[in-house]
N, C-alpha and C positions, 0 to 999 in steps of 0.2 A: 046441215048446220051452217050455221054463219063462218064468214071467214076468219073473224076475229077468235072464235071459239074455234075452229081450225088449228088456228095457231098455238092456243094455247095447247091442245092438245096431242101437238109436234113437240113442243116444248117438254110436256111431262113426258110425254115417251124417250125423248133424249133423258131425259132426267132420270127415269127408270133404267135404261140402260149401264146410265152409270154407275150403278151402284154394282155393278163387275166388277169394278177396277176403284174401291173406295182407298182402297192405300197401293203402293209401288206405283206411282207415279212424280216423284219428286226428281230432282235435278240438284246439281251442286251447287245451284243460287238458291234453291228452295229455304233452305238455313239462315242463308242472310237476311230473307223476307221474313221467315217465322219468326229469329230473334227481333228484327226489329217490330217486331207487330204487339209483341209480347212485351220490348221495352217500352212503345206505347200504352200498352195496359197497366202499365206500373210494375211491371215485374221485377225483382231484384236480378242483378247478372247474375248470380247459382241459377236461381230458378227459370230464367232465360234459359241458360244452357243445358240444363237439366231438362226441359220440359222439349228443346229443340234436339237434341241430341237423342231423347228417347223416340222422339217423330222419327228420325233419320234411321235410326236402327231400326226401329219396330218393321220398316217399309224396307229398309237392305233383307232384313232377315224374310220378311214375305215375298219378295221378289226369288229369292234363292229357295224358299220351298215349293214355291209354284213351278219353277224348273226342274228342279229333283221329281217330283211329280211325274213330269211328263221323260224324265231322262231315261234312255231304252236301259241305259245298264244298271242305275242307282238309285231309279224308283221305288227302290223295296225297300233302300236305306232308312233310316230311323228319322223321326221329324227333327230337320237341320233349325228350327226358329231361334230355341233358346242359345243353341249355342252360339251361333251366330250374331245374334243380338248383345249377349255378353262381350264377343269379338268389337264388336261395331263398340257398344260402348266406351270400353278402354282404349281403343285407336282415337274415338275422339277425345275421352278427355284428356289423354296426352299431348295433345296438339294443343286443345283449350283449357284446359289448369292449368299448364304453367305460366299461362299468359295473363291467366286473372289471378296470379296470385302475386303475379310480378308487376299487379297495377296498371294493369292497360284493361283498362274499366271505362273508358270514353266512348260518347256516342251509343247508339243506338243497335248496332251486329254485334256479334261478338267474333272476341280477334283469333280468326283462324289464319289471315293473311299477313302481310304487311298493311300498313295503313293506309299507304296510296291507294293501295287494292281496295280496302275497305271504303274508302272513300266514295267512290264510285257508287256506292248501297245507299252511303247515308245522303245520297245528294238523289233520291228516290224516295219522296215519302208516301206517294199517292197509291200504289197498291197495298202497304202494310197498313196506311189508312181504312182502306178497304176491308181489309181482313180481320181486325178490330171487334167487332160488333160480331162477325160470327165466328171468332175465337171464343170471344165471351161467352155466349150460350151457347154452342153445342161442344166446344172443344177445342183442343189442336186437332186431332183428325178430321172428326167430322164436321170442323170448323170451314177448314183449308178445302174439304170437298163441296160444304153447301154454296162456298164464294165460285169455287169453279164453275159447280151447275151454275150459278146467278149470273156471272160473266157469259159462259158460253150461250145460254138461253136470251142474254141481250144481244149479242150480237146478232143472233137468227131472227130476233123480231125486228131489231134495225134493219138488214136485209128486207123481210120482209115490209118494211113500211118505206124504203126507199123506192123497191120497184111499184109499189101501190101508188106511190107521188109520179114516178116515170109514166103512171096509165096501163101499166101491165095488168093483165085480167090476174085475177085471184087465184085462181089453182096456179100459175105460172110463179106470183111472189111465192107461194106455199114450198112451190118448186127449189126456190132460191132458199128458203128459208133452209129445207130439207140437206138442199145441198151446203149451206153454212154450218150443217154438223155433222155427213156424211162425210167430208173432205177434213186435210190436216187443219182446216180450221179449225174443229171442233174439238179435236184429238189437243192440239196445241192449247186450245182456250182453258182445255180444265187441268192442264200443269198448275202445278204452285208457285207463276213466273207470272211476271207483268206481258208477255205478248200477248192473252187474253184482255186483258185492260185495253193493250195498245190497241186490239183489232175493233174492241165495242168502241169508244172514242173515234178513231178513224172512219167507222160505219157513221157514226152522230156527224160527224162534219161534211160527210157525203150524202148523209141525209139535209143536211144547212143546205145546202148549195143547190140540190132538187127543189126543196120549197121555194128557194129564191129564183129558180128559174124556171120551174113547172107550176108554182100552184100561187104564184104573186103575192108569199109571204115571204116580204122581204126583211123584215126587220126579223121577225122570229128565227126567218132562217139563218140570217149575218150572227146573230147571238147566240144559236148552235154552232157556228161555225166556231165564232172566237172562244164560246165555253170552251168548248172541245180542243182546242189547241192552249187552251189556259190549264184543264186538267190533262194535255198530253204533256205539257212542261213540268208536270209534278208528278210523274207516273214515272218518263224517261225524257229527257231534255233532247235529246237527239233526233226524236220522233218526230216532237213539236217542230224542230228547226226543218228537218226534211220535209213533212209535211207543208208549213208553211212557204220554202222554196217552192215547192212542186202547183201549190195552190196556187202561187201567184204567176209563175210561169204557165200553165197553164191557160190564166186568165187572158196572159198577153197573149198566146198561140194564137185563141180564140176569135182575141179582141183584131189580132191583127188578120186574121182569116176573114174574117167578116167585112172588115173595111176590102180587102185587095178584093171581094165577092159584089162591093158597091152597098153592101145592106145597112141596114139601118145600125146606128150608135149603140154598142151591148154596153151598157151605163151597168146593168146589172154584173154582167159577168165581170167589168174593170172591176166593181167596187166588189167582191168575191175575191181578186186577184189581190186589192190592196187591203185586205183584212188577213190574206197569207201572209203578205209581204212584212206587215205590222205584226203578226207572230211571230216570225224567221227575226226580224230585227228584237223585236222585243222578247226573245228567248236569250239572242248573245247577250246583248245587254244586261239580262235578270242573271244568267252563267258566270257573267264574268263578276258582277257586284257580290254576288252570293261566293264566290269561287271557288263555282263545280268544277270536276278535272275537266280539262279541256283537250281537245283535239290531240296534242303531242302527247298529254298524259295516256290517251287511248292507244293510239298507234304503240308505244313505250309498254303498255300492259298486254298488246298481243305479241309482239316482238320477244321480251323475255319472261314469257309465260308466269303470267301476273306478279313481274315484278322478282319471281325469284331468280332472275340473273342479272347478270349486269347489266346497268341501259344500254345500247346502243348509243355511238357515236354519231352517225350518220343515219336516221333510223329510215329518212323518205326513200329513199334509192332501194333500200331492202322492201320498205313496204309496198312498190309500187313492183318489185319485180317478184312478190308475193302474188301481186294483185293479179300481174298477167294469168301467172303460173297457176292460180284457183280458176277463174273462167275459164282457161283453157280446160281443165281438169272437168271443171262444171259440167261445160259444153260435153265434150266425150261421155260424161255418165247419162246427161240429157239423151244423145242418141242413139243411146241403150236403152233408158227407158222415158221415153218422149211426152208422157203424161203431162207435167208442168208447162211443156213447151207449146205441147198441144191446146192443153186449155185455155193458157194466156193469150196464144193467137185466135181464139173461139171466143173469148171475151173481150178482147180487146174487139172484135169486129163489130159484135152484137153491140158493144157501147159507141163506140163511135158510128156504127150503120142506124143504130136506133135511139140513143139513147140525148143525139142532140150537142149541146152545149154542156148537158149534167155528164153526158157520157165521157165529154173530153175529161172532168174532174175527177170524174170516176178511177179514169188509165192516171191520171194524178197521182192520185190516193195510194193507188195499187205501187206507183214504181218509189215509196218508201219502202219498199218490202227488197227492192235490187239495192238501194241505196244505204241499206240497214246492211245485207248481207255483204256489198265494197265495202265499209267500215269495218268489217270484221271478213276479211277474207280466211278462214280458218274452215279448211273441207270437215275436219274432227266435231265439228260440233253438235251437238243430235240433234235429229230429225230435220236437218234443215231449218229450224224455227226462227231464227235470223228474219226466211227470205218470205215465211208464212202470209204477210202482209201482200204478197203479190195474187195470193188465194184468192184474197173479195176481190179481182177484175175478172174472174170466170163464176165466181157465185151470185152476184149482178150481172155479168156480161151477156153468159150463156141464157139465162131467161130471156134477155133483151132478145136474143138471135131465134131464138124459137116461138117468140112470138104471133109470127104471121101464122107458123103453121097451127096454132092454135085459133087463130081467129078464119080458121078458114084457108088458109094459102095467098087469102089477100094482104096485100103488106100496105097500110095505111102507113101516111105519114106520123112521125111522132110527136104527142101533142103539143102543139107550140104553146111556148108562155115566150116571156117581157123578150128575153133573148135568142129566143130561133125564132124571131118573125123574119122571114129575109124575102124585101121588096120581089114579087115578079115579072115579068113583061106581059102584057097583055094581049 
């Protein structure tokens, strides 16, 4: 079969698989996303919370039969769904009626939290956007799953069309693509959370930057790039701004390796660099006019655990001696189980050993996923999904590095475009 038709057919099988796990997969932000997707659709607040709160339960209660199930002692017990769902129901409306009933009816969530807290949601409208269109027709359940397969399945194809512009032979992108839903990539992308968003977007800008440097589509690629940092400021603003740091630092590494190497002028990789630079700036700028919470606000919302204690006085001194005290933590659980540590250093080599001047953007792209998890130093948080964005530099990387031995054991150079041509002696 052709490769393209390959692909799709990695795609439907991740797709098929998922229908395992069509509910219990939600998280404590998942409600913030529903309700507002729902406020989008015109929904009244009862019916918001009604329609979100029954999501919520219906998946607490399937979670907790699927464990009885397998429980060696209480597997025999009686099916726990209903009544646990009736539990779940009353705990939240307790929380959320007397909130709407006392008039805090603003915006777009509904008020589980304080408002600073909530804040934070409504200054995200780019996944609930999303979710929109396949609330409407298939549902909230199987609304919230058709988006995940569609997210998760963009990302494996962006993979896969990223290393295809790198020159990677085909069974190797397939390789990449497999691996962007065998890994917490994929597991992460179909939560009912924007880091699925954040990764297909991420992939699109890493895909910009390959065209512009492999395939001398410049202009196409420079307008994927900035698309994607225009829709990563409306997904999570934080994303856009590291991202856009990372692009443009990057570019100057680059830009300054090549000069101290004698080669030729990387015009393309600067002008790469300052399309980062103009998202990083043009995200504070559009944050602070809009005015999303900001940096203090964030540190302030992990310090007293969203807002329900008192601010902190001093919060830098505590958050920075948090920050030590998680890496450290990090580090010791990594060489226990060395997986992440492992792969990052296998992809980091395979991109920058093959991968060029796309590969340096690549290790870019990927260290938003270190700089998403500093921002939130909190060990508690599940699955790691924070730090998931460091995943795509082993799901591009690793192809990159195994490459030779697919072509043979011979290791060809990798293809030069505009910015790895670098002068040689004769």
């Amino acid at each position: 079969m052709r490769p393209r038709l390959w692909v799709l057919v990695l795609a439907a099988v991740f797709a098929a698989l998922q229908l395992a796990n069509v509910t219990g997969r939600d998280t404590p932000d998942t409600k913030n996303y529903l309700a507002y997707a729902l406020s989008l659709s015109g929904e009244g607040k009862r019916e918001t919370a009604t329609a979100t709160i029954d999501y919520v339960c219906a998946s607490r209660a399937e979670r907790v039969r699927r464990d009885q199930s397998v429980h060696v002692v209480h597997f025999h017990r009686p099916d726990p769904t209903d009544r646990v769902a009736a539990e779940c129901r009353a705990q939240e409306w307790r929380v959320v009626g007397p909130q709407l009933a006392a008039g805090r009816t603003g915006g777009h969530t509904l008020p589980y939290l304080p408002d600073r807290f909530m804040r934070i949601f409504e200054a995200r409208p780019g996944y609930p956007l999303l979710l929109v269109p396949f609330v409407a027709v298939f549902g909230v359940t199987w609304g919230l799953w058709a988006a995940g397969v569609a997210v998760a399945c963009a990302g494996g194809v962006l993979v896969f069309l990223i290393l295809r512009t790198l020159s990677v032979p085909a069974p190797l992108a397939l390789g990449g693509q497999a691996l962007y839903y065998a890994l917490p990539c994929g597991t992460t992308a179909m939560r009912p959370m924007t880091e699925g968003l954040l990764m297909a977007l991420t992939l699109a800008a890493v895909w910009g930057c390959a065209l512009v440097l492999r395939a001398g589509r410049t202009r196409a690629g420079l307008a994927l790039v900035a698309g994607s940092l225009a829709a990563l400021f409306t997904v999570k603003h934080s994303q856009a701004l590291f991202l856009g740091v990372c692009l443009a630092a990057a570019g100057a590494l680059i830009a300054l390796r090549r000069r101290g190497r004698g080669g030729p002028p990387a015009r393309d990789v600067l002008v790469l660099g300052a399309v980062g630079l103009a998202g990083a700036v043009g995200t504070l700028v559009a944050a602070r006019l809009l005015h999303y919470p900001s940096v203090s606000d964030s540190v302030q919302d992990l310090l007293t655990d969203h807002f329900a204690r008192p601010e902190r006085e001093r919060p830098w001194p505590e958050f920075w001696q948090l920050q030590g005290n998680f890496w450290l933590e990090w580090l010791r659980r990594q060489a226990w189980q060395p997986l992440l540590v492992a792969a990052l250093g296998a992809g980091a080599w395979g991109a920058l050993r093959r991968g060029g001047a796309a590969g340096g953007f690549l290790v870019a792209a990927a260290c938003t996923g270190i700089l998403t998890q500093a921002g939130h130093p909190d060990i508690n948080i599940w699955g790691e999904r924070l730090i998931v964005l460091a995943w795509l530099l082993p799901v591009v990387g690793v192809p990159l590095l195994l490459e030779p031995v697919v072509r043979g054991g011979r290791v060809p150079l990798p293809a030069q475009g505009p910015a790895d041509r670098v002068r040689t002696a004769g």
